[in-house]
N, C-alpha and C positions, 0 to 999 in steps of 0.2 A: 178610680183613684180612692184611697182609703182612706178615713179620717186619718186624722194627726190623733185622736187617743183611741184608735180601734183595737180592742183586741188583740194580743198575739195568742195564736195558738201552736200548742206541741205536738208532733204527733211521733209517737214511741212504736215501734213493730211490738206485736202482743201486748198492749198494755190495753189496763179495764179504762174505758171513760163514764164519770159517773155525771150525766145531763140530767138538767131539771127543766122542765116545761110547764105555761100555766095558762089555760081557756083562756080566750077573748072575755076581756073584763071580768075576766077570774069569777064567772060562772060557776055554779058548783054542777056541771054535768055529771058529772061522775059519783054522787049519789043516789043511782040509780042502779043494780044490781046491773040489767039489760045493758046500759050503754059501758060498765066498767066490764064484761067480759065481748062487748064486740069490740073496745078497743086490745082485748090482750088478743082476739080474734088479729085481727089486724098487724099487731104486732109481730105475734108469731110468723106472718105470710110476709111483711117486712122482712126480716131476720133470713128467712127464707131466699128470697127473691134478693137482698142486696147483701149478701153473703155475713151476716156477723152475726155473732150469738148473745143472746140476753143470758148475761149472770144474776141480776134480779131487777127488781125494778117496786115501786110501794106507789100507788094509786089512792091520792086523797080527793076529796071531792071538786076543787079545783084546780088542781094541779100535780104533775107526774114525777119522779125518780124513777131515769133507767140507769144501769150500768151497765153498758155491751161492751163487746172486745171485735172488733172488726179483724175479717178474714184478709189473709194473699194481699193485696195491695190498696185495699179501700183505708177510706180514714172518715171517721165520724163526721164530716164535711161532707164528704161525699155521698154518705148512706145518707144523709138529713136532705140533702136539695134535690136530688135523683129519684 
């Protein structure tokens, strides 16, 4: 059952989604050279394995900016829980 003010989401064929994400209690992990390229690590085998492509993304020390465009049938929904 959904909340009564949950969210709508749209999902458009070929359109860019631009997500922001941020560390459990907005940690600053990502001022750390080492852990800011195993997450683009990561990212990239993401993109990979759940078929979309990263058009960019800006990595601050707390928190992320992706913009991907999901392939064939996926929807940013889908590549996030999966």
């Amino acid at each position: 059952m959904l909340h009564k003010n949950s969210p709508k989401r749209y999902y458009i064929d070929n359109a860019i989604y631009f997500i922001t994400t941020v560390t459990y209690d907005r940690y600053p992990w990502f001022k750390e050279d080492l852990l800011c390229r195993l997450f683009i690590d990561d990212l990239e085998l993401c993109a990979a394995i759940k078929n979309f492509t990263i058009i960019g993304y800006k990595i601050n020390p707390e928190h992320v900016h992706l913009m991907i465009q999901p392939k064939e049938k996926h929807d940013f929904s889908e590549i996030s829980v999966r």
